[in-house]
Every structure is written in C-alpha cells, then in structure tokens.
C-alpha positions in Angstrom: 0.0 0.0 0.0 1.5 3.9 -1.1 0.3 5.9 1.8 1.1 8.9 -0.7 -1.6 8.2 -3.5 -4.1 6.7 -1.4 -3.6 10.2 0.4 -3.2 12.1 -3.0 -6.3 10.0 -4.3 -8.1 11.1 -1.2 -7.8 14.6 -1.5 -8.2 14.6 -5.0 -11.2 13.1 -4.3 -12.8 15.3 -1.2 -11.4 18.7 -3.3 -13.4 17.7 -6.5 -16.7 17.2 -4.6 -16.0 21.2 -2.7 -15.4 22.6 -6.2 -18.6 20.9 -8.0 -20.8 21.9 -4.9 -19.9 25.5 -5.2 -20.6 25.5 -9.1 -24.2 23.8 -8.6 -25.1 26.3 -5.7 -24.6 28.8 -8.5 -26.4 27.5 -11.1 -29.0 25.2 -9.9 -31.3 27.5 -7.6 -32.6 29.2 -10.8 -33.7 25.5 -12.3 -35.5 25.2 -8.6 -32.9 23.3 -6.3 -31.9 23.6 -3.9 -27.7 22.9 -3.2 -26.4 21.7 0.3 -22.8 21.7 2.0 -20.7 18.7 1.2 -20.8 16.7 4.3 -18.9 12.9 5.6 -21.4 10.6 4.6 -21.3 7.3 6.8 -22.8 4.0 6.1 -22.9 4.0 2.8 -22.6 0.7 0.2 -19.8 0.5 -2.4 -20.6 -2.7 -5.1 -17.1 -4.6 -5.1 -16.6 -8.3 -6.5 -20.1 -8.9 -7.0 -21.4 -7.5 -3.7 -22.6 -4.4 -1.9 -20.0 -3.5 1.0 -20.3 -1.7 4.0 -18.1 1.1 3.9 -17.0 2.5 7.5 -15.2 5.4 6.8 -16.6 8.4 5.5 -17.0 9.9 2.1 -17.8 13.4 0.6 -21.5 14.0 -0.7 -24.0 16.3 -0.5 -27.8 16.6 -1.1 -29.7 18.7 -3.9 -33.1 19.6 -2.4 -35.4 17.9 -3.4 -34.3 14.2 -3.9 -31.4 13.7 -5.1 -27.8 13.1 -3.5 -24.3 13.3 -5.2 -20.8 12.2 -4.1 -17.9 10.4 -4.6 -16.6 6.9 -3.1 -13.1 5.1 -4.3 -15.0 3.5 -6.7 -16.8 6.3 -8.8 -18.2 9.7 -8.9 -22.1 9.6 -8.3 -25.4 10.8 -8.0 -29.0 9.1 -6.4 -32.2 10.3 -7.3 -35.1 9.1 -4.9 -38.4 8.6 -7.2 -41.8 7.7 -5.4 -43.0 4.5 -7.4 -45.9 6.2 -8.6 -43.9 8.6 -10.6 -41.8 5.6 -12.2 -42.7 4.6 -15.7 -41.2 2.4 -18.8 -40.1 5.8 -20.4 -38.1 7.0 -17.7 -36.6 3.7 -16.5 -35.8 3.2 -20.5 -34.3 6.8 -20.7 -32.8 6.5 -17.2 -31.0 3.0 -17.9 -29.6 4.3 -21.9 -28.8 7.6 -20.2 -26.6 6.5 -17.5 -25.4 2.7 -18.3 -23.6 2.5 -15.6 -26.5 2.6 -13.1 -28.0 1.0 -10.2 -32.1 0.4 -8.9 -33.3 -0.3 -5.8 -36.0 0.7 -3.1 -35.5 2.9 -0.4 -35.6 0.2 3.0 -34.5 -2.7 0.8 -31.7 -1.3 -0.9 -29.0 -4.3 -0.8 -31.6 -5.6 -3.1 -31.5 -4.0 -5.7 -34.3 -4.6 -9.0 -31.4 -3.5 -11.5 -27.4 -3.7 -11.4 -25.7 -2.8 -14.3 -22.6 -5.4 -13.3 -25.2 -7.6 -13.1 -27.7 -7.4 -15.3 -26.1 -6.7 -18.8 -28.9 -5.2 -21.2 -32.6 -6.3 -19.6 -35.5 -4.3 -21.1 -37.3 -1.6 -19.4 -39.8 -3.5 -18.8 -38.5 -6.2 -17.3 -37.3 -3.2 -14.7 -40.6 -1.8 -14.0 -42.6 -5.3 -13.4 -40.0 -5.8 -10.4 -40.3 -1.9 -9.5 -44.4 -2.3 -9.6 -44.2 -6.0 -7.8 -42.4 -4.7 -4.7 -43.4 -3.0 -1.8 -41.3 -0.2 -1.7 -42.6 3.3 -2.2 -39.7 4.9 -3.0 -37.0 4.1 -5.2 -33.3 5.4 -5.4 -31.7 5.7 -9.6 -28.2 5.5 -8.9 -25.7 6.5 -11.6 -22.0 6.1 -11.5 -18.7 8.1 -13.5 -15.7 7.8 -14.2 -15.0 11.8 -13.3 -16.4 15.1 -11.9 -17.0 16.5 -15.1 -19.0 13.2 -16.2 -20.7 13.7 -13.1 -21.6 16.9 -13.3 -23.0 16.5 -17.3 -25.1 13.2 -16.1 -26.6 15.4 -12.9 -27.6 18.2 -15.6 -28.7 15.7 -17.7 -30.6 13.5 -15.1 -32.5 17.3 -14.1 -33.1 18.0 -16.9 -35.0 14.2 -17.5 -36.8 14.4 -14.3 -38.5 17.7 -15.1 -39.5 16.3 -18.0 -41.2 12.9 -16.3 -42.4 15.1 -13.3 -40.3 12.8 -10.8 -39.2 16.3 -9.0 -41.1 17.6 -6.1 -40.2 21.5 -7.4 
C-alpha cells in the first residue's frame, strides 16, 4: 500500500466534490434546487466483487433539495435520485437505464436488493425493470448513476435534471 496516492487520491477526491458543490449552488437554484454543503457521509454501500460493501469510513456527498444526493466513493463519482413508485414509468426507467449505463435500482428500505445492477444485469428491457419496481413494496425508489469523473458527473446530474423535469419525478 503507497500511503502517498491513497492520500493524493483522497484529497483529490474530497477537493473535487468542494469545487462541484460550489458551481451547482450557483447555477441550480434558478432551475429550482436547492444545493447543500458537502458533508462525511457514513454508512454507505460500495458494489465490489459482486457485492454491496459496508463502507465504515466516510466519504464526501451532498444533497440537492429535493431528492437527489451526489458524491464520490473510491470507486466512482455519483449521483442518487429518490423517485416515489408512482412517478416511475417504462419511459423513464428506459431513458434512465440508456442515459446513464452504468446505473443501479433499488428501493428505499431494501436497498442491498436492488431490481437492477448494471454489473449484473447486462442489457434487460425496461420493462423487465418496471414489473419488479411495480411487484415490490417499496414506495420509493433510489436511480443510482456512477462516473468515471467530476465533469461526467456533473453533465449526467444536468442531464438527469433536466430528465426528471421532464417525467415530473421532481417535487419543485
């Protein structure tokens, strides 16, 4: 282990998520959101040889008000959208899944369960996505997308806004 680029990597990683939240709490309260600070996030899941993993220590994310959640983990650069099952349709899981094809669904209390894995899944049809969404008893589903950078990140989150407003998932 180089204590020097896991600490280089780190930082790297932390300062990327400061300078993307200070460019989206410019521009994203005039599309209606609402931009928090960047925060340690605890607790979260990171998808590693096949398997969700409990990570204990702490990453950088923050929350755009309403519903959604970006960040960054050693694995990838992401964002979460939470979308009440009743707002989920075949057009937006279709759009959602060719969008952003390296993407995760689950529910809200089941989440280590999750009714789409893009390391898992390969290419299933939409609809194939939204029977499991509509035969589960969640009420509130999390769209997970994942990036290779900040700058991917931050085209997919304008992207993914600009999506939602047009399938009315947003509580604006």
């Amino acid at each position: 282990m180089n204590v020097r680029e896991i600490h280089k990597f780190l930082n790297e990683m932390w300062e990327s998520m400061f300078t993307l939240n200070e460019e989206l709490k410019l521009e994203l309260p005039k599309e209606g959101f609402r931009v928090e600070d960047v925060e340690e996030a605890f607790g979260a899941y990171i998808f590693l040889d096949g398997e969700w993993r409990l990570m204990k220590y702490p990453h950088p994310a923050f929350e755009i008000k309403p519903q959604i959640e970006v960040g960054a983990t050693p694995e990838s650069y992401y964002f979460v959208v939470a979308v009440p099952k009743e707002r989920i349709n075949e057009n937006f899981v279709g759009l959602f899944i060719e969008l952003f094809p390296r993407s995760f669904i689950y529910g809200a209390q089941d989440f280590l369960s999750d009714v789409y894995n893009w390391r898992r899944d390969g290419r299933v049809s939409p609809r194939e996505i939204l029977e499991k969404i509509e035969a589960s008893d969640e009420k509130l589903f999390q769209f997970e997308a994942n990036f290779g950078s900040v700058e991917a990140l931050k085209r997919g989150l304008m992207r993914l806004i600009e999506t939602g407003k047009r399938f009315e998932i947003f509580d604006l």
